[in-house]
C-alpha positions in Angstrom: 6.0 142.4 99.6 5.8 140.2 96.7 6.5 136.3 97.1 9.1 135.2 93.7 8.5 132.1 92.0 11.6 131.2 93.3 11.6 131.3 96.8 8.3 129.3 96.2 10.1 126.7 95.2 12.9 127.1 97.5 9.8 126.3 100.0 8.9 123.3 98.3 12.0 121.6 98.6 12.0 122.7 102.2 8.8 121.0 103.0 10.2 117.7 100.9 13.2 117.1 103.1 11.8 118.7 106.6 14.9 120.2 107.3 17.0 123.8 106.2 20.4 121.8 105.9 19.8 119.0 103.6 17.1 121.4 101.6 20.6 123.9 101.3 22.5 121.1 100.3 19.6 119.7 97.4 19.3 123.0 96.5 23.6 123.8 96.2 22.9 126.5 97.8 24.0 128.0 101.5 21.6 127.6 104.3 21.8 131.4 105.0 20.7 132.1 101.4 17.7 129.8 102.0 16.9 131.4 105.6 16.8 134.4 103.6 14.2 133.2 101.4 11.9 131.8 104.2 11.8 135.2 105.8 10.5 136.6 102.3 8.2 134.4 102.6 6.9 134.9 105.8 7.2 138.9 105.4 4.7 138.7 102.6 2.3 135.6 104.1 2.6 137.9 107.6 3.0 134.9 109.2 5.6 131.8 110.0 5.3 129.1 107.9 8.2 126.8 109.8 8.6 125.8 113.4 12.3 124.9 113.8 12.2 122.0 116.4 15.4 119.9 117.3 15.0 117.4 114.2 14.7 120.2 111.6 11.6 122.1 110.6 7.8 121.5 111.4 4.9 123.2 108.6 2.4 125.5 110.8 -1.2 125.8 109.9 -0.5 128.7 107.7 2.7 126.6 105.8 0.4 123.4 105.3 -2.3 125.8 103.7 0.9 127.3 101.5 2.5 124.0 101.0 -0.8 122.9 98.9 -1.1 125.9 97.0 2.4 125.0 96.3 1.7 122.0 94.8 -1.1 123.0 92.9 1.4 125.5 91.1 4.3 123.1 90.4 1.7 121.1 88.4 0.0 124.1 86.6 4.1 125.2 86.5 4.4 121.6 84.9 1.7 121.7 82.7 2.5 125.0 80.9 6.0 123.8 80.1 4.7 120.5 78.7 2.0 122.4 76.3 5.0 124.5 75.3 7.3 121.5 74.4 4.2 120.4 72.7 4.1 123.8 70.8 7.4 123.9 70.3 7.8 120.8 68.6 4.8 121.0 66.3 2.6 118.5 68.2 -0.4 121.1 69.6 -1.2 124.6 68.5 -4.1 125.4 65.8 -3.4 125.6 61.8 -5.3 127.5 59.2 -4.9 126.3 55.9 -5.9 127.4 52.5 -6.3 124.6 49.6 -7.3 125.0 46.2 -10.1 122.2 45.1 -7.8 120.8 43.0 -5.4 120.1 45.3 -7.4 118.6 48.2 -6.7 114.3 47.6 -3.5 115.0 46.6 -1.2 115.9 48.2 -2.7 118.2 51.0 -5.0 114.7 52.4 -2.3 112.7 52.9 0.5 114.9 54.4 -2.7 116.5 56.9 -3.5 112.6 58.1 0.3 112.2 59.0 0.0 115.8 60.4 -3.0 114.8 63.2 -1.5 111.4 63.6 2.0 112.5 64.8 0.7 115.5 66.7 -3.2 114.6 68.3 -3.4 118.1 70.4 -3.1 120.0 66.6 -6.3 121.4 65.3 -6.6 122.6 61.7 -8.9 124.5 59.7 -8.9 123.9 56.1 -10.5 126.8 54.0 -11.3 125.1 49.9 -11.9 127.8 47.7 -10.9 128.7 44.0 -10.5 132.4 44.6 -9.9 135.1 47.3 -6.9 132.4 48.8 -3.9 134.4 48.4 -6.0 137.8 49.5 -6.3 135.4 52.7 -2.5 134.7 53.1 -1.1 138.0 52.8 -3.9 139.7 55.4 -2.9 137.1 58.2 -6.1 135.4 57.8 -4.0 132.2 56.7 -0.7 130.4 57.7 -0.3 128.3 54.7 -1.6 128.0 51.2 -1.4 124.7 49.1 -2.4 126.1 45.5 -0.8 126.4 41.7 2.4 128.3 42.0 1.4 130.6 38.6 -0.7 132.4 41.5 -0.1 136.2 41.2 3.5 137.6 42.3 3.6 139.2 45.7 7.1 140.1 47.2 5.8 139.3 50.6 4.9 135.8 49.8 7.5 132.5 49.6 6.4 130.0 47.4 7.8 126.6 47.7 7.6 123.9 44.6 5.9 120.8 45.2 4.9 118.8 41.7 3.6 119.4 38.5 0.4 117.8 37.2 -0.3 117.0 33.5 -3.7 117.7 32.5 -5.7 115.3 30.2 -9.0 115.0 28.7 -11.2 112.5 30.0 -14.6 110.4 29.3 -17.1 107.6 30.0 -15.6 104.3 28.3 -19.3 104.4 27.0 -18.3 107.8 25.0 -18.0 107.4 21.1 -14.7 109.2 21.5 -13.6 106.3 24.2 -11.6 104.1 22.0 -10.5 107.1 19.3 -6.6 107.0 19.2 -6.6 110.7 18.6 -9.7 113.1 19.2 -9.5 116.3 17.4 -10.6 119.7 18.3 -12.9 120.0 15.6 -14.3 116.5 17.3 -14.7 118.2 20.7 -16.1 121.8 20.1 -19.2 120.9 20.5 -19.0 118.9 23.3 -20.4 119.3 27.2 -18.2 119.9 29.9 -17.5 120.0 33.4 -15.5 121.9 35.3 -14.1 123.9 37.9 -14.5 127.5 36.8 -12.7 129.7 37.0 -9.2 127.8 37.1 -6.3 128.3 35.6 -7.6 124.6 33.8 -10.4 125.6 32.9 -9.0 129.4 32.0 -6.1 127.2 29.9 -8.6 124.9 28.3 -10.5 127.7 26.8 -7.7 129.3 25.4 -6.5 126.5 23.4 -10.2 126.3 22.2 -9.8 130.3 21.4 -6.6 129.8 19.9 -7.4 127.1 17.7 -10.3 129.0 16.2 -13.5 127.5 18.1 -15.8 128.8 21.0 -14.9 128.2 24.3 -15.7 124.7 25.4 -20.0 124.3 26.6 -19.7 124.1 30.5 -23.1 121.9 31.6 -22.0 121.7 35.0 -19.8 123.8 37.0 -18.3 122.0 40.2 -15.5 121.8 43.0 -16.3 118.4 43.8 -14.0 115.7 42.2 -16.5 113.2 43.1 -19.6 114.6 41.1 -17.0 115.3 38.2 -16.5 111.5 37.8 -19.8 110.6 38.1 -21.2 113.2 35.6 -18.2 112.4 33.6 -19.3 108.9 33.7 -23.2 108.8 33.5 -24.1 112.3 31.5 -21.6 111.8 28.8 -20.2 114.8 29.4 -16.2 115.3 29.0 -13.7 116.1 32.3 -10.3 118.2 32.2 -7.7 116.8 35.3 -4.3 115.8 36.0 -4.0 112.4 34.4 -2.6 110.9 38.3 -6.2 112.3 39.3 -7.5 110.0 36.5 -5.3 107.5 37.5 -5.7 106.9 41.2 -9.4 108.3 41.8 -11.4 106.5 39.6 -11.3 102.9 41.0 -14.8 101.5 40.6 -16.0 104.4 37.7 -15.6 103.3 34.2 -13.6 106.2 32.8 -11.0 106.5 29.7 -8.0 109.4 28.5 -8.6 110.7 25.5 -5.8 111.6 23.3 -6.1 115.3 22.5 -2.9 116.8 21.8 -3.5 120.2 21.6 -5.2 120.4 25.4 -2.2 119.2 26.8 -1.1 121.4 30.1 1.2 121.3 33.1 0.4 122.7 36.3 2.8 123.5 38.8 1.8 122.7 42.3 3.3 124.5 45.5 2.9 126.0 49.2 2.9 129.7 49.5 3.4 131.4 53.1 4.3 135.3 54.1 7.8 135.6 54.3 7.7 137.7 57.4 5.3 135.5 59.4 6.0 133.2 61.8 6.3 129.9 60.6 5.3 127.3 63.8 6.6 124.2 64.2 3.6 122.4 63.1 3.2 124.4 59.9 7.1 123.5 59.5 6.2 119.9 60.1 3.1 119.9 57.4 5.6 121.6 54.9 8.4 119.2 55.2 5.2 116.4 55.0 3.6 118.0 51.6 7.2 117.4 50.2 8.3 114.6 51.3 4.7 113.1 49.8 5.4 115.2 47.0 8.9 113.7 45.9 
């Protein structure tokens, strides 16, 4: 005979108050009910676990040994219900997250600091990558995707608006173009560049150049790193292509100037893409509502 979480219980609140009555009562339920359980117990130990005696009910060897066991599974009982809560409401479980390069400082940094601080048991892994993301999405291989929303249709995949960027050309203030009040592209086709590539920047860049009649702009160095941009931006004279806020709030310290190029203007339209028919936990829930609430 099998021994029910129940009447396990039942056997713990017997052992607490010593005595079938007042166990009943704390229980609301009758004492015959609770008698009934006992014997389960004691069919399936094949053994008492009780002594009745004149002031209630005594533990025998066997119900000590049971009565610790007991314990042991009201805490393990105990634990798994707080890790669920935990689970439940977004503060443990494990994220996987795809982010474009692009996309890293702002706003996926941010909303994953607030992320860890509010929920400590949470572990993420971040996958940076300019290609192969969404294939990673839709095969299960991701939960989330923080990426330009002009990414490739796909019924099975939500894609929630975020921000748009403006992109901008940008140089050393040591350039000869720094202190131009327009820069032509006839002053820029001959230029050095560096850039992510491919993006759909550097894919839109190259098409203004196309469209306008020149080659495609001279990439010298090819990078994800924002970092190395600046700084080869700033000491190899070479020209950048970023969102103007990227311009804006990352390059404190790094002497670097917009130039006014009319024609290279472009707007990118950030978002977060996840399967429709996935589940969505509570912390990836939680990170959503953070990447818009920085967003807005």
């Amino acid at each position: 005979m099998k021994i029910e979480l129940r009447d396990l219980e039942y056997f713990a609140v017997i052992c607490e108050h010593g005595h079938l009555g007042r166990a009943a009562e704390s229980l609301d339920m009758s004492q015959s009910a609770l008698s009934k359980s006992l014997r389960r117990i004691e069919d399936a130990v094949g053994a008492k676990v009780v002594m009745r005696t004149p002031k209630g009910v005594e533990l025998t060897s066997v119900g000590s040994a049971l009565r610790a066991q007991v314990q042991r599974l009201r805490l393990a009982v105990d634990d798994v219900i707080h890790e669920a809560q935990d689970v439940g409401q977004g503060r443990a479980g494990h994220l996987r997250i795809g982010v474009t390069p692009g996309f890293i400082e702002y706003p996926f940094a941010p909303a994953c600091r607030d992320l860890l601080k509010n929920a400590p048991k949470l572990s993420v892994t971040v996958k940076v990558s300019t290609t192969d993301l969404l294939a990673a999405l839709c095969n299960g291989e991701l939960d989330l995707l923080v990426s330009p929303m002009l990414i490739p249709a796909n019924e099975d995949v939500a894609h929630d608006y975020l921000f748009e960027d403006e992109f901008v050309v940008y140089a050393s203030a040591k350039h000869r173009y720094a202190h131009s009040k327009r820069v032509s592209m006839h002053d820029l086709a001959h230029e050095g560049w560096t850039l992510s590539a491919p993006t759909l920047a550097s894919q839109a860049l190259e098409r203004a150049f196309v469209t306008s009649g020149f080659p495609a702009p001279r990439i010298v160095l090819a990078t994800t790193s924002i970092i190395l941009t600046r700084y080869a931006v700033a000491e190899c004279g070479l020209l950048g292509y970023a969102p103007e806020r990227v311009l804006r709030e990352g390059a404190a310290g790094i002497p670097l100037v917009r130039l006014s190029v009319p024609e290279l203007k472009w707007t990118r339209r950030g978002g977060i893409h996840y399967r429709k028919s996935a589940y969505l936990s509570p912390a990836a829930r939680q990170l959503i509502e953070l990447l818009k609430s920085i967003t807005r």
